[in-house]
C-alpha positions, 0 to 999 in steps of 0.5 A: 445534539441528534447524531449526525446521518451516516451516509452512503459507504464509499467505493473506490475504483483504480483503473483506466479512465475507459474501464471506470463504469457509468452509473448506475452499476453494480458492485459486480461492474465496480469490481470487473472495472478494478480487475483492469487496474493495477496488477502489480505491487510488492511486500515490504517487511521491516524489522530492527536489526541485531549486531553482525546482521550484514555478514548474513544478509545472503542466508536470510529467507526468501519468505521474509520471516524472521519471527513468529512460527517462522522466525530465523533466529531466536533472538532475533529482530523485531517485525516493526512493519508487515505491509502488501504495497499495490503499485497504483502507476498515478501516471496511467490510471484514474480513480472513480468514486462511487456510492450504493443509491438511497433508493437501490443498495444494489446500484452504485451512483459514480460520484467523482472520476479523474486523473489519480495524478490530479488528486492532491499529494502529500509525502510521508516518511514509510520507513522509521522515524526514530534513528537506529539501524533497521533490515528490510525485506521487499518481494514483487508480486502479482496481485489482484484488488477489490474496489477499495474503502476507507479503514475505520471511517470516522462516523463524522467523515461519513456523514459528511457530503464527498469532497475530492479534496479530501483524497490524497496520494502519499508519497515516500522515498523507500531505501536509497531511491532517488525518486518518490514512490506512491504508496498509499491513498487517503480520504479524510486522513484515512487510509483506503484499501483495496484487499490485495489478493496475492496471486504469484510472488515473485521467486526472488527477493531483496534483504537490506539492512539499512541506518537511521541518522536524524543528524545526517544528510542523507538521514537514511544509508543502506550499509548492506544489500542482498538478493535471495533467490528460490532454490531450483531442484537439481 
């Protein structure tokens, strides 16, 4: 059997619905368009913990390293997870898709644009699924995106015609928060990126160590909470 035709790479664009361009446009157009889209996120380090850890929490790093070249105990945790989460705010934005022209690899045709609210949603568990207890670290920042694509595409995802019903917002409860929060986008199962620039991080952070209990409701109890501040100069 011939291997299927890969089609045209997609591009993903956040923004007001006034912001997303027409077609045909450039890539220079889908990326002035993202510019306007959101601007604000924050990281999110998750490591397994070591007994005693919550006595401490007050003398963690600001800049969340604890391993590595950085790491503050020798013995110390785990990076378990490392990740920079835009925060996409579904409730104001649309999202526009778009693929470079057959004819014209330069000029970009808008194949879909609406609400981010109107894509489908499905929630995922973003902390650990495995019982045990677990430190966070979490940090604002400000940040700036690139039109986003899909991670790793499948060559049957892209050579398929595009389908709305294919994206999907995840949602997931972080901590002890009461309400779900948007923390990815997906197309086919895979996850879209949008390349964060980090462009200032906030000079505040917040280390919490927090416990895993399958056999519990709520499975998940944060134990202990701490913000770290940067140091002023005298």
């Amino acid at each position: 059997m011939p291997a299927a035709a890969m089609g045209p790479a997609l591009f993903f664009v956040i923004a007001s619905e006034s912001a997303l361009p027409d077609c045909p446009c450039s890539l220079e157009e889908l990326s002035a368009a993202q510019q306007q889209g959101p601007h604000s996120g924050f990281a999110l380090r998750l490591f397994s913990s070591v007994p005693q850890v919550m006595e401490e929490l007050s003398t963690f790093p600001l800049d969340g390293r604890l391993t590595g070249d950085g790491k503050r105990m020798p013995d110390g945790p785990q990076l378990i997870c490392d990740a920079v989460l835009p925060r996409y705010e579904p409730e104001r934005h649309w999202l526009g898709v778009y693929a470079a022209d057959a004819a014209d690899a330069s000029s970009f045709t808008c194949l879909d644009r609406f609400a981010l609210n109107d894509a489908n949603n499905e929630t995922c568990w973003f902390y650990p699924t495995h019982d045990g207890t677990f430190l966070s670290w979490e940090r604002d920042l400000q940040l700036a995106l690139q039109p986003g694509s899909v991670v790793d595409p499948s060559p049957e995802l892209l050579s398929e015609p595009y389908e709305r019903g294919r994206i999907s917002l995840l949602w997931s409860l972080l901590k002890d928060d009461d309400s779900l929060t948007s923390v990815g986008i997906t197309y086919g199962g895979q996850r879209l990126e949008w390349q964060p620039q980090i462009l200032k991080a906030e000079p505040q952070a917040t280390w919490s160590c927090f416990q895993v209990d399958s056999s519990n409701t709520p499975s998940l109890v944060v134990a202990a909470s701490e913000v770290v501040q940067e140091a002023i100069d005298a």
